[in-house]
N, C-alpha and C positions, 0 to 999 in steps of 0.2 A: 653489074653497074648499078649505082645510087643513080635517085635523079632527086635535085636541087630546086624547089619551086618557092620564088620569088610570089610574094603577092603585089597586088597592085595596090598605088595610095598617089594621092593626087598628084597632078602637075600642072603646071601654069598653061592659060590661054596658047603661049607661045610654044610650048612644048616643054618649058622645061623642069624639072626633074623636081620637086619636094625632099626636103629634108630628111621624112620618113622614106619615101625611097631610096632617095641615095644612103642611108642608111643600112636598108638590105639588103640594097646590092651591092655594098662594099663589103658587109659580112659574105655574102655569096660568091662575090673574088676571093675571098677572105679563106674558105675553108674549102673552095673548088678545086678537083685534083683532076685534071684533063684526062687521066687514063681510068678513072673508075667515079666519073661523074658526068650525069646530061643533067642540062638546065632548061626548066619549064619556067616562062614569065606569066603575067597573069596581068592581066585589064585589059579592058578593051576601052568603053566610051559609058560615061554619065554626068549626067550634069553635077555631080556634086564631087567629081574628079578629075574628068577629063572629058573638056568641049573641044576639043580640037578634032581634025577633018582623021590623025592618023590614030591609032589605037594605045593606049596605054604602054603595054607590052612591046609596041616597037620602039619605043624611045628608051626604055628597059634594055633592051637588048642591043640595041646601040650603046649605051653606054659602057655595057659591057664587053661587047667589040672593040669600043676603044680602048681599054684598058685589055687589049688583047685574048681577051678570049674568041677563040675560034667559032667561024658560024657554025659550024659542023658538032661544036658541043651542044646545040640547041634544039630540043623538039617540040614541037608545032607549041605556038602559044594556045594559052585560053582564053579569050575574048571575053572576059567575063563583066558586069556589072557591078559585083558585090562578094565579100569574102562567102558565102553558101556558095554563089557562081563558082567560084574557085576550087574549090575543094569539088562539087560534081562536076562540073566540064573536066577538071582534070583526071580525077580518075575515072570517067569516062572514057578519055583519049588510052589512059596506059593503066 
């Protein structure tokens, strides 16, 4: 199995989603094959992306969900701050 890691990039006050994200993550619907792919999100919380109370990566992954991808294709996000954050929390995790 591949795993698909989305990075993280801002979103509004309210939660919702940036251009440059929904970007990603429409390429990451885009080229996801449920039988030989898991999907890692990525962000967590900074002020210069995301000041709201939930994490970056969960509003990420929601979107995802909606447009039907399984939760079960997802493992653990990365809470991260910053593209470095991302790339070492993740492959730390896997």
């Amino acid at each position: 199995m591949k795993t698909l890691v989305v990075l993280g990039s801002p979103n509004s006050e309210d939660g919702s989603l940036g251009y440059t994200a929904l970007d990603r993550l429409d390429y990451c619907k885009a080229i996801f094959e449920p039988k030989n792919n898991y999907i890692i999100c990525t962000g967590g919380f900074g002020a210069h992306f995301n000041t709201t109370s939930k994490a970056h990566a969960n509003y990420a992954m929601k979107y995802l969900m909606d447009k039907r991808v399984e939760s079960q294709s997802f493992l653990e996000p990365a809470l991260s701050g910053n593209t470095v954050e991302d790339a070492v929390m993740t492959k730390k995790k896997y």
